[in-house]
N, C-alpha and C positions, 0 to 999 in steps of 0.2 A: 778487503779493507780499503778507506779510502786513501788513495796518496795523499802526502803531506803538503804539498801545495793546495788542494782541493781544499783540505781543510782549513787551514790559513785563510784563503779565500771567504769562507763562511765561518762557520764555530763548531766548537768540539760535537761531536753528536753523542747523544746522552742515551746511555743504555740501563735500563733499568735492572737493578740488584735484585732478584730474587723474586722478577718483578715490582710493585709502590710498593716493596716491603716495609714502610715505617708507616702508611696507612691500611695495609691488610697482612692478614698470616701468610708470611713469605710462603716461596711456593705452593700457594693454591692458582684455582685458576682467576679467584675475583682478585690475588695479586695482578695478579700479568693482565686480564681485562682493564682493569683499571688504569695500566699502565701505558696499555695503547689508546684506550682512549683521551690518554692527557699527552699523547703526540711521542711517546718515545720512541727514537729510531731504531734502536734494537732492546732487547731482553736477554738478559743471563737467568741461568738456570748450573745446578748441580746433579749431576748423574750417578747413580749408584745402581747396584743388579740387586735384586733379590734371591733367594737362596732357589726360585726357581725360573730364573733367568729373564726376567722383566727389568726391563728400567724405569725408573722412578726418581722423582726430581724431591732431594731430600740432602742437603750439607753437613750433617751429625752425621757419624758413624752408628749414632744410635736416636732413635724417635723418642727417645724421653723428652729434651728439650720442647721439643712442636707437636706433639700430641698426647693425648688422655691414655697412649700407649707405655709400654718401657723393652728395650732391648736395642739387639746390634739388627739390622737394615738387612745386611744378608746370609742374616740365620732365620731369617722370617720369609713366609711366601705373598703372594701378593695380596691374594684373601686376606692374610690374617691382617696385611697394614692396612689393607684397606676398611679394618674392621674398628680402627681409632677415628679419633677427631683430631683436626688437624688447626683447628681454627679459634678454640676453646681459651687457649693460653694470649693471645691476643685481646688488646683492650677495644680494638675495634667490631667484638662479636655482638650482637643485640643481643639485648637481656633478653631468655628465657628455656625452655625448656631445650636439651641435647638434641632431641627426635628433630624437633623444630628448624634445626638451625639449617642455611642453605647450605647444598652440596659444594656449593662453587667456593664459596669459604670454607669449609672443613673438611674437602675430599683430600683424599690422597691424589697428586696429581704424577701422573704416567709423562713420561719425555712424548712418547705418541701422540698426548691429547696437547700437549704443548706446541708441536712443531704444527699440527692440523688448528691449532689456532693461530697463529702468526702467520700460517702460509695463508688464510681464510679471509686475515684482514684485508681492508679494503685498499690499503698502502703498501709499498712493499717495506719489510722489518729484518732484519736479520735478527735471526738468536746465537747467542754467543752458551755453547755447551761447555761447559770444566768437569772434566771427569777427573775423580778424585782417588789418590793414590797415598797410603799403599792401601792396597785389598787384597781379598784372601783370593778373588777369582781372576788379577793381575790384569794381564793384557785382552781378556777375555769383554771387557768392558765397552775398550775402543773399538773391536770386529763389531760389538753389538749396537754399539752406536753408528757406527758404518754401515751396517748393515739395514739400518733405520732410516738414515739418509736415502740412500740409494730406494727402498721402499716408497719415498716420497719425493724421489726425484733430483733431490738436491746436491747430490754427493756429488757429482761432477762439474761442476757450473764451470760457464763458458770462459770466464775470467776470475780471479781473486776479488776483483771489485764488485762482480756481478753477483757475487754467491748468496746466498740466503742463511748461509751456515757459517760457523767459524766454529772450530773446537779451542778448547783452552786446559792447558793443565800445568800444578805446579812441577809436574815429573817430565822431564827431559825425554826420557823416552815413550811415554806415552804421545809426546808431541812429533817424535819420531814415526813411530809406528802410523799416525795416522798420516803424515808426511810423505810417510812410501805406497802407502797405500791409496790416496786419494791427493795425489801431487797440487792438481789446483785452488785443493781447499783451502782455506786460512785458516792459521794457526797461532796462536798466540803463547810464546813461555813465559810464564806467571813467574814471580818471586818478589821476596822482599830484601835481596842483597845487591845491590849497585853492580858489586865484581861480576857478580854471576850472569846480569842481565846483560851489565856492559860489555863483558867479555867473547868470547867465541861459543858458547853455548847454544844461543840461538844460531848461528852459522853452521854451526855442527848439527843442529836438530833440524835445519830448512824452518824453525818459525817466520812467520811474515810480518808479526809483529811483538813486540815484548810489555808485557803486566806486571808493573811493580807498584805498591803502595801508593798511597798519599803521601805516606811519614817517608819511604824513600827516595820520591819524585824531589820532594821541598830538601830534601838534603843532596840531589843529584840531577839539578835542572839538566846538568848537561846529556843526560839519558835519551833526551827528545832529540837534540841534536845529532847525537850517536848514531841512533838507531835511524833517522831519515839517511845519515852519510852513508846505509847499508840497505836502502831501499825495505826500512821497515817503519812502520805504524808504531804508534805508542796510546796503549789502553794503562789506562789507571784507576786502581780501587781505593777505598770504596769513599766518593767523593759527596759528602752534605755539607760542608760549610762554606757559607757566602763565599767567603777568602778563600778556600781552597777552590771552589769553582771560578774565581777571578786567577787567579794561578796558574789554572790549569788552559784558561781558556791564552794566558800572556803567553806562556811558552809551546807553545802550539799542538797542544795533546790532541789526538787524534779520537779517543774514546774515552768518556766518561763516563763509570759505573758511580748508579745511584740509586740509594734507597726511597730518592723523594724525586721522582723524575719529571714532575710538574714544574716543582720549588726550581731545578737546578734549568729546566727548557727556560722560565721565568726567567730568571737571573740574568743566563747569555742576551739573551735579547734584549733586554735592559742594556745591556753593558753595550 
């Protein structure tokens, strides 16, 4: 993550939500292509296992929501999700026939084919992963996501500022586990209670930086301040409106999550 003087220095860096999730079907991969081609410095993504140990970047507990599918994410194997559409429910799909439609909008996207696209780009990107809790296969998520990393290199980076990775979860101890496990990595504790972010939480878990809301940033400016007097970063979700990204860029947030990460690169640079 970057230090907070750094960012001062320039403006918040804007990480795109699920990739340009308000112009393509969140996590596919013509989300996140699209994403870096309109300049975002990093991409978030959500991790879940499959019932045969796969990861897959997917935020529901269940694929009803975002595909032509219905069920629970891992009581299914990979085949079978990869047997939906993923892209369908979206107003962005071109009219016509299912067979038709491109993979890159309506595949199921793997965390695999994600990190080999970020690491591919021509820039360097970070992706910010949130493994999601609770689950029926626990701690079993972050080994597997660790163990992914390390598959491509990145698990041990030279410094926290240098990393290509950041995990993120709203579970305490999932930010733990990954904490002792891969000490250099960045880590981010998500939530949306002031007490919980501002308190000894993240101190207690080693997070490097802490994740609260838009709605609880604007009601807890002094969060940003906090968390730099503790040698932490402050990421915020999930950020689309003009005002809130004039906000965020005043009191010096360090990471902005966004579902329009054109509109919101636009915006700072205006400002």
């Amino acid at each position: 993550m970057a230090a907070a003087d750094d960012v001062v220095a320039q403006h918040p860096f804007v990480v795109a939500h699920r990739g340009a999730s308000f112009d393509r079907p969140e996590h596919t991969l013509a989300a996140y292509d699209l994403a870096l081609q309109e300049g975002a410095d990093g991409v978030e993504c959500d991790v879940r296992l499959t019932s045969d140990g796969h990861l897959v970047c997917v935020h529901d507990r269940r694929v009803d929501r975002t595909s032509s599918g219905a069920g629970l994410v891992s009581e299914m194997t990979l085949s079978q999700l990869q047997s939906f559409d993923y892209g369908a429910w979206h107003n962005s799909r071109p009219i016509g026939p299912p067979q038709a439609a491109d993979p890159r909008h309506a595949g199921l996207l793997t965390l695999d084919a994600l990190v080999a696209l970020v690491l591919d780009w021509q820039r360097p990107v970070k992706i910010f992963i949130e493994t999601k809790h609770p689950v029926r296969y626990g701690a079993l998520v972050e080994r597997k996501v660790l163990a992914l990393l390390h598959r491509f290199g990145i698990a041990s980076p030279a410094s926290a500022t240098r990393s290509r990775a950041v995990v993120m979860s709203f579970s305490a101890a999932a930010v733990w586990r990954i904490r002792r496990a891969a000490p250099l990595l960045p880590t981010v504790l998500l939530g949306s209670a002031a007490r919980y972010l501002g308190g000894s939480a993240a101190t207690t878990v080693g997070a490097t930086a802490i994740g609260p809301s838009i709605a609880t940033l604007r009601e807890h400016p002094e969060l940003v301040d906090h968390a730099a007097a503790r040698g932490r970063a402050l990421y915020c979700w999930t950020v689309d409106r003009d005002e809130d990204v004039d906000f965020c860029r005043d009191v010096g947030v360090a990471w902005i999550a966004t579902n329009q990460p054109a509109r919101t690169k636009a915006r700072l640079r205006a400002g």
